[in-house]
N, C-alpha and C positions, 0 to 999 in steps of 0.2 A: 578523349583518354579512356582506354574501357582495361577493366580489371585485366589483372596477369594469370595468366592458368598455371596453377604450381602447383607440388604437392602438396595434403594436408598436413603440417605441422612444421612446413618450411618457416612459417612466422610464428612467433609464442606471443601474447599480449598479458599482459597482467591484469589478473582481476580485479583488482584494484585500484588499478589507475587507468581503466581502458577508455578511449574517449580523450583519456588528456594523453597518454601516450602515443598518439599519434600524430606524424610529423605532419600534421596540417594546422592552421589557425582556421577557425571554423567561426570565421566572423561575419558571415552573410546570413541570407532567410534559412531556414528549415531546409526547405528541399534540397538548397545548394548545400547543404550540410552533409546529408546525408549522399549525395552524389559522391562528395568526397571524402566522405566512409569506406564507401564499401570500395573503393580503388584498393582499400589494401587488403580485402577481403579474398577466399578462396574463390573460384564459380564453382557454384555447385550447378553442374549440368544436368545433373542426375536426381535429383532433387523434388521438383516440380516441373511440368512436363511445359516447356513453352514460357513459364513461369520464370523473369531474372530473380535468383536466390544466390546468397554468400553465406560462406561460414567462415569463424573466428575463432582459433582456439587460444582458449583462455587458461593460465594457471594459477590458481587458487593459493599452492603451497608447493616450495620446490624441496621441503625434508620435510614427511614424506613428500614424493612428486604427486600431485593431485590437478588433473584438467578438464576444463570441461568447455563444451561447444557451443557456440551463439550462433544461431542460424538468421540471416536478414532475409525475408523474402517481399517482394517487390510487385503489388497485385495491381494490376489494372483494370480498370473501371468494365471492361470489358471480359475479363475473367472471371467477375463476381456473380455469385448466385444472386445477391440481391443489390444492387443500385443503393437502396437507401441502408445507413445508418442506424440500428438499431439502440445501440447506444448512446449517440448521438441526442435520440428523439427522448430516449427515458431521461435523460441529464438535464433536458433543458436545450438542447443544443439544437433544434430543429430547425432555428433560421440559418445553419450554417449553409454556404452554397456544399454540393458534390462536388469530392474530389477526383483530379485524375485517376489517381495513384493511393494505394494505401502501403506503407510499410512496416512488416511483422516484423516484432525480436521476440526471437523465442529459445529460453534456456532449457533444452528438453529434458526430462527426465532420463534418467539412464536406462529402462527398461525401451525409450526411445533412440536412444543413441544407439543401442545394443543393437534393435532390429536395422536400423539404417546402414551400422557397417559390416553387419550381417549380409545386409544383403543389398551393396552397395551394385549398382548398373542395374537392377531390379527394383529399383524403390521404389517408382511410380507402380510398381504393379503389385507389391509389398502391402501397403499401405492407403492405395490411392484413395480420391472423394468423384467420386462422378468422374474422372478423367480429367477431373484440375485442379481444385485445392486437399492437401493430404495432409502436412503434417500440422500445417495452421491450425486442421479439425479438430486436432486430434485433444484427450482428453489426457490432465495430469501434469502438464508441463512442470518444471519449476517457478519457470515463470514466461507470462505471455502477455507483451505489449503491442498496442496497434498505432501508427500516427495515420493521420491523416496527412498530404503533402504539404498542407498549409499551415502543419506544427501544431494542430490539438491533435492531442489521442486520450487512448483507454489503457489503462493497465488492467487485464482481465483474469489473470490469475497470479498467485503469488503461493505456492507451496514448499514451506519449510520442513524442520525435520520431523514432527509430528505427522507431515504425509508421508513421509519415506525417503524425504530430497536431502542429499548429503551439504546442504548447506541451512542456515537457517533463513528465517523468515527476514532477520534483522539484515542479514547481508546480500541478503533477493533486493528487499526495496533502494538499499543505498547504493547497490547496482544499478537500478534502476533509474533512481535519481540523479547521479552522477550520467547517466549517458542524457537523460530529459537537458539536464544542466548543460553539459557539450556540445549537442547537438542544437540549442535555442531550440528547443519546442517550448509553445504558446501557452498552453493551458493543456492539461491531464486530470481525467475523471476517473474513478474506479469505484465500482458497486462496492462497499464493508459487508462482507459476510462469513468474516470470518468469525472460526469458533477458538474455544481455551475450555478442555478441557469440560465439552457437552453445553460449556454457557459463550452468547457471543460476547465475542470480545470489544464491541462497538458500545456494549452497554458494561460491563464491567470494567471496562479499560476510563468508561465514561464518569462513574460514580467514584474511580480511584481518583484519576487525574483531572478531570472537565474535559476531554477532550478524547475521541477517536482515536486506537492506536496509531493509525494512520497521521494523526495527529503531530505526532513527534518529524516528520520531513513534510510538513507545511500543509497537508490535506484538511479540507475544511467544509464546512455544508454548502451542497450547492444547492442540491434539491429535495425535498423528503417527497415521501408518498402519502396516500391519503389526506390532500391539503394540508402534512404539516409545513410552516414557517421557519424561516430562521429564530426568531422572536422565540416560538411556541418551543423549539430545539432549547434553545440557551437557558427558557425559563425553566423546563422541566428539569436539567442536569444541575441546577442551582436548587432544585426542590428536595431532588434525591439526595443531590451530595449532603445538605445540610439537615438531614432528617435528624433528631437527637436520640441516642441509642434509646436512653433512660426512658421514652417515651413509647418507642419499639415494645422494651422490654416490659412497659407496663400495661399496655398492649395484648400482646404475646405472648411475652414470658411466664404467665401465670398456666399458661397451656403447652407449652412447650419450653422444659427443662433444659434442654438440649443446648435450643439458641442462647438463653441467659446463660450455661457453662463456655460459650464458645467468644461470647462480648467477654467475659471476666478472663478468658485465659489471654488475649493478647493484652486488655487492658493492664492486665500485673503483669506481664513483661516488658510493658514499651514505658518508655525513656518520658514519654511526653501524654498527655491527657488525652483520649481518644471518646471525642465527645459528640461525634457525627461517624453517619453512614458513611461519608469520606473517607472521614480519618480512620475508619477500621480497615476500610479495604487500600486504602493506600499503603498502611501499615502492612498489611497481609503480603502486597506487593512486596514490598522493600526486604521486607525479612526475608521472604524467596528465594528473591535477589539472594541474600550473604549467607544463603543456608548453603553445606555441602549438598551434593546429592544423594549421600549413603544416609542408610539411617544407624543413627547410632544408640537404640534404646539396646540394645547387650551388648555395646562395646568397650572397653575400657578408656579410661577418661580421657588418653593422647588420642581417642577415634581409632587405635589399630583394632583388629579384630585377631583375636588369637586361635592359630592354628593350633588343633591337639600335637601334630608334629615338631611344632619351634622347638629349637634347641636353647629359644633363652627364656627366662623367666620373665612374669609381667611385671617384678620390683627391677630388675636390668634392663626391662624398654623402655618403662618408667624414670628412672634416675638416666638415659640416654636422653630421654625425650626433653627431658626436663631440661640438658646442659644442652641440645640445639638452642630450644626457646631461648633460652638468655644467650645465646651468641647469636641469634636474631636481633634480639634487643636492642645489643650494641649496636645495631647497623641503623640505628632510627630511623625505622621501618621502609628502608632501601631494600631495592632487590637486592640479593648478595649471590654469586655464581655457589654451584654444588662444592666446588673443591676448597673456595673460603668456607663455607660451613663446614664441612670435613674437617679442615687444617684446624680450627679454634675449637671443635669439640674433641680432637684429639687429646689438647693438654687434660682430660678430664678424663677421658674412654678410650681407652688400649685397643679394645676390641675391635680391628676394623672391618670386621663383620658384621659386625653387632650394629654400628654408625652404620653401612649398607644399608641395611636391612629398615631400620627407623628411617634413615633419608627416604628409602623408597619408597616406605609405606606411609608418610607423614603430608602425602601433596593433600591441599585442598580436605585438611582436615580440622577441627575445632580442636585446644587442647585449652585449658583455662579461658582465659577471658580473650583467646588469639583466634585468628584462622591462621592456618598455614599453605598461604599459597605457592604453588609448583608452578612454572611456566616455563616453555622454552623459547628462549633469545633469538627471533626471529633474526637477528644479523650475524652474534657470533655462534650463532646455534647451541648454546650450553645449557643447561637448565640452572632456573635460577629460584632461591625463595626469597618468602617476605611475608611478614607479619601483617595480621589486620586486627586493628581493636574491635572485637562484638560484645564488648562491656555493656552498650547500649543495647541490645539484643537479651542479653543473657547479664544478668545480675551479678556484680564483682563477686568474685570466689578469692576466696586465699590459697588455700589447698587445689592441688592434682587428683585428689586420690577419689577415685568413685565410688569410696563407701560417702561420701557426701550425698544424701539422698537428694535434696534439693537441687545439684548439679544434676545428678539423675534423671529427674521430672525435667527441667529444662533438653537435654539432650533427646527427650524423647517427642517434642516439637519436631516434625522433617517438612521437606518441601511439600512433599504427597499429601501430610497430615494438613496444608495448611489449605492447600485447593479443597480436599475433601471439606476444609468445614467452610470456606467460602463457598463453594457449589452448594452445601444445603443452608448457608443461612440464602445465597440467591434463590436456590428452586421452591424453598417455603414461605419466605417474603416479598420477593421480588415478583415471581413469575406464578405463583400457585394462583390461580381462577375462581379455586371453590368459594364457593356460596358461604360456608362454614365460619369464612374468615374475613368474611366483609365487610369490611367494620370500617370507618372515615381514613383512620390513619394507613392501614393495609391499601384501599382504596388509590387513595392519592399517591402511593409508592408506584401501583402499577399500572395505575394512568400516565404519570411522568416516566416509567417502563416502556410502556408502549410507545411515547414519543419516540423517544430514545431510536426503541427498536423501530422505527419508522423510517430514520431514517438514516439512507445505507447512501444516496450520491454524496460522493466527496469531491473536492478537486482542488487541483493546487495551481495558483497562477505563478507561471515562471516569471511574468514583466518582464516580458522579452517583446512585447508591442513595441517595437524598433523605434530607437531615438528619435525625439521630434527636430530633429537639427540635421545641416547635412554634415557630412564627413569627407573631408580631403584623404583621399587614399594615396596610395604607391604609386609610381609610375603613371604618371599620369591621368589616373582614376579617380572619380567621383563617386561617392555613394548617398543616395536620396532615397525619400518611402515617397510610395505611393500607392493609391488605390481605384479602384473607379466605381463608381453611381450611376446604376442601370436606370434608366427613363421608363419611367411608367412601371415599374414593379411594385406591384403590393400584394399584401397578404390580406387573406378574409379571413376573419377568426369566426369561432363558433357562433357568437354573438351576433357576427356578420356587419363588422365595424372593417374597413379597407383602413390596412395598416401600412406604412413604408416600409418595406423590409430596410433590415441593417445593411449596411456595405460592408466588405469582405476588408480583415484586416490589411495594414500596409503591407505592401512587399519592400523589400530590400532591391534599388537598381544599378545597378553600375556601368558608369559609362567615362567617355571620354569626356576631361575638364572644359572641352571644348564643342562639344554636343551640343546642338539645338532642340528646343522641343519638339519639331517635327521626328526628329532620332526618338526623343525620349517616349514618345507615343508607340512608335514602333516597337520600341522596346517593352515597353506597357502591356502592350498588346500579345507581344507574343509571352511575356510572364507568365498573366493571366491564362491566357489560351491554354498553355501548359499546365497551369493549376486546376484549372476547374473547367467540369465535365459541362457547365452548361453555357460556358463562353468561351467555346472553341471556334466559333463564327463572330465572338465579341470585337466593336467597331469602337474605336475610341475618337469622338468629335471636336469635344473641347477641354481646354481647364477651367474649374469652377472657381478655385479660391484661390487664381493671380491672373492679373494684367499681362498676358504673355502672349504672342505673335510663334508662328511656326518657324522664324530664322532668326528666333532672340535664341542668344545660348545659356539654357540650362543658368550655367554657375554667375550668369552676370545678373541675373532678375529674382532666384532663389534665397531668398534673406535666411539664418540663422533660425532657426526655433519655427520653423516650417514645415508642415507637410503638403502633399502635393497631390489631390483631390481630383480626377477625371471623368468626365462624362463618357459614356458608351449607351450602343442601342446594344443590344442582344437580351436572351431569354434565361433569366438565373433559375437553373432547375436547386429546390434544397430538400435537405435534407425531412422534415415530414412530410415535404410532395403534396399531390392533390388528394384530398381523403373525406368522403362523404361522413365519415364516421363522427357523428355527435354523442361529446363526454359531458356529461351534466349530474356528477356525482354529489351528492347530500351534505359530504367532507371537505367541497370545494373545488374538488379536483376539478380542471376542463379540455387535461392532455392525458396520453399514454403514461402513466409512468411505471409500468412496466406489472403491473398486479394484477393480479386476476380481476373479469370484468363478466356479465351478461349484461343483455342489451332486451329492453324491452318487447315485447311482438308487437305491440300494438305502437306505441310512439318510436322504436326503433334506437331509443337514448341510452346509451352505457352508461352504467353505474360498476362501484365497487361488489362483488358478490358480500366479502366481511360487511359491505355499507349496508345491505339489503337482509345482510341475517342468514347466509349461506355458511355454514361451516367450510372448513377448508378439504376437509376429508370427505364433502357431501359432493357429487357429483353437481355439476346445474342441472336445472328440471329442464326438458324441453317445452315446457310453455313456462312464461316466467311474466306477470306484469306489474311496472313499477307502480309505487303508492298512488301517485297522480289515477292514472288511468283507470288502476281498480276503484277507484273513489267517485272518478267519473261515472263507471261501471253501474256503480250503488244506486248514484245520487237520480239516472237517466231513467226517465218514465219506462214502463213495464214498454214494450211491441203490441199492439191488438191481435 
């Protein structure tokens, strides 16, 4: 079955349900998944040159109409600049076998969209990479994921509207995750580097919640750099979060005024005791969260901002404003349509100009102890309000009027002012180096820091490692995992210990209820063969873990809560290959993971250049030798 050539936007899919709206059950492996993906995909011909690619158009919002394109493209192991894994190897991943096949999804950016249909039947020469891969290269996407056939992949970038992407970050990943989810991929890593606003978000996101923004759709450490641990990960974000201000500021505070005004100002407005480095930036978080975006230090106390032009007075937007709020009220705190607020503040305000002009200007604004929020009715399309209490926020007020100065001083708290002063209590606590300020407690903040910022591999395990049981299908179908165990494969680690390599997750097989194992072999075989680049000559000889003959069938010897185990000869090429290269870094490290490295002249052993006392801005020397060797250097008799 191969894709239909039609035009682009003969099909519309929904951004938000893509993946499940599509007429397929997507109950087999990975690969078979994705096969029956892209059946309903565009061909993009023009795309990549030799390369199968699809696209998708997706809509976001149909008032206004808002769409945007998902590109699939389809690399084969033969069209790569490089064979091995890069990502792979820095995750931890390097015993995985090579895939056939890699599969890109990439949400472009619109400056990419732009040139593509710009200059559509010229792309490849638009754009191109060496004359094969182009737009996979390219930089800025919204977002850009890779799998591998066998169902691990990377999500490699992820830019929301802070880059310029007309969507946010929150609804890239949940895109993201809902197609991993769809489609049964394995397991998914993605480097954290992302930033908020100049600090990374890996560590402030860390010290609010314990956890990586990433965090919140299942991502989790897989690996750090510089020999950090998981252990050494968890200790340190329990060390930070529970730092006690009082102790900060006794600290600190005696040398910087600043910080002690910045712990006192959320402390007197939150609801609850803020008695940890936690509890401040979690705080800081949440009020964010329920702040509007405007800033309201000169604006009048319903949040309008008055025009010199208005034709009404601020005690008439006032006494307006005041009679919505309590025909809010009544609604307890239900959304109500625009034309029931209108209708109930009529009995009060004639004016229905006046009601206009407040309604429109009243979305998504703070007025006493309320926000007032605006939204439109994604079904019947209406705009609708509703009330939120931010009493907890902002201190019960009785009064509207903003000669209340104390109202004042709170209204003059905005989203902006709250990053600014989380960025300098992070850049003077957290992150500041100097010598100046080196004192135990500052010390152990930005020790447990650096873990933090250590470590950036995440990953999320789907447990989609296919049922240990078999399954009666349709029609006459059977479905079993299997796998096989290459004879005589091992690894030599640095140490130069011969290890067993792992065996390649189950696959999904399907066959007839009446199939023998000699079928199931063949079938085994060519899965495999299909899968991976280094057992496309793989021979499968026997079963290891059952009693089975080659014209026993399948479904009469296969017990319940079973998997199904194969011997083969053939040569598993993976993913870190053969590599002379010895890591024997100070920090523990004894793999790639991905940092900067020099490597000794004389012993030839990589180390960390940060392990060795290399600044980051310092180029490496061209002679460089580690501690050992200069020592040896010392210790060895003069030459005559």
């Amino acid at each position: 079955m191969t894709s239909k050539k039609r035009k682009r936007g003969d099909k519309v899919f929904r951004f938000k349900t893509f993946a499940e709206d599509v007429d397929v059950d997507f109950d087999a492996s990975f690969n078979q998944n994705v096969k029956s993906l892209v059946q309903f995909g565009y061909s993009e011909t023009n795309l990549s040159t030799g390369i199968p690619s699809w696209s998708f158009q997706l809509q976001v919002t149909s008032n206004p109409p808002f769409h945007i394109l998902l590109f699939v493209i389809e690399e084969p192991i033969q069209a790569s600049l490089q064979h091995h894994c890069n990502h792979c190897l820095y995750v931890g991943w390097g015993h995985h076998l090579i895939c056939n096949k890699k599969y890109h999804f990439v949400l472009p950016s619109k400056d990419t969209v732009i040139a593509f249909l710009n200059s559509e039947g010229n792309f490849d020469g638009a754009i191109s990479m060496k004359g094969k891969f182009n737009i996979v290269e390219l930089q800025g996407h919204m977002m850009h994921g890779v799998f591998h056939s066998n169902g691990f992949g990377h999500l490699l970038c992820v830019n929301g509207m802070e880059a310029g992407s007309n969507l946010s970050g929150r609804q890239i990943i949940e895109f993201w995750d809902r197609l991993c989810i769809g489609l049964r991929a394995r397991k998914v890593s993605l480097n954290d580097i992302s930033m908020k606003r100049n600090m990374e978000l890996r560590l402030v996101n860390g010290i609010a919640y314990g956890e990586p923004w990433f965090g919140q759709w299942g991502y989790k450490f897989e690996r750090g750099s510089y020999g950090v641990t998981e252990p050494m990960y968890q200790k340190a974000i329990g060390t930070i979060q529970a730092m006690p201000l009082c102790i900060i500021a006794h600290y600190v505070g005696s040398s910087n005024h600043d910080l002690q005004a910045i712990v006192s100002r959320y402390q007197t407005i939150s609801d609850y005791s803020l008695a940890t480095l936690g509890d401040l930036f979690r705080f800081m978080f949440e009020l964010k969260t329920r702040l509007p975006e405007e800033n309201y230090a000169n604006s009048y106390a319903t949040g309008i901002v008055m025009e010199p032009s208005c034709r009404w007075s601020a005690k008439r937007i006032e006494m307006a404003t005041r009679v919505i709020v309590e025909a809010l009220k009544t609604a307890d705190l239900r959304w109500v349509s625009r034309q029931q607020v209108r209708d109930a503040a009529r009995a009060y305000i004639g004016d229905t100009g006046l009601l206009d002009f407040v309604l429109k200007s009243l979305g998504n604004r703070i007025v006493g102890n309320y926000l007032v929020r605006r939204s439109l009715n994604p079904v019947t399309k209406v705009l609708e309000y509703c009330l939120e209490d931010v009493s907890n926020v902002f201190p019960t007020q009785e009064s509207l009027s903003i000669n209340n100065s104390k109202l004042k001083c709170r209204y003059k708290i905005t989203r902006s002012q709250i990053m600014k002063d989380m960025y300098y209590f992070y850049k003077y606590i957290i992150k500041d180096q100097r010598q100046t300020i080196n004192m135990g407690i500052v010390t152990a903040l930005q020790a447990a820091a650096r873990i933090i910022l250590d470590t950036k591999f995440l990953a999320k395990d789907y447990n989609t490692q296919l049922p240990s049981k078999v399954e009666l299908g349709l029609q006459g179908k059977l479905k079993v995992y299997c796998t096989v165990v290459l004879k005589n494969c091992q690894l030599v680690t640095n140490e130069g210990i011969n290890k067993a390599m792992p065996m390649p997750p189950f696959e999904c097989i399907t066959l007839k209820t009446n199939a023998t194992f000699d079928e199931l072999k063949q079938l085994v075989e060519m899965n495999f063969q299909e899968l991976y680049w280094g057992l496309r000559g793989v021979s499968i000889e026997s079963v290891l873990n059952l009693n089975a003959t080659g014209n026993d069938r399948v479904f009469g010897v296969v017990e319940a809560d079973r998997k199904i185990m194969f011997e083969g000869s053939g040569s598993g090429i993976y993913e870190n290959g053969v590599s002379n290269r010895v890591i024997d870094c100070s920090c523990g490290t004894k793999d790639d993971d991905s940092e900067r490295m020099v490597s000794c002249d004389i012993c030839e052993v990589w180390q960390h250049t940060r392990c060795v006392r290399i600044p980051n801005h310092q180029e490496v020397p061209h002679i460089f030798l580690c501690s050992r060797c200069e020592h040896e250097i010392i210790i060895s008799p003069s030459l005559p």
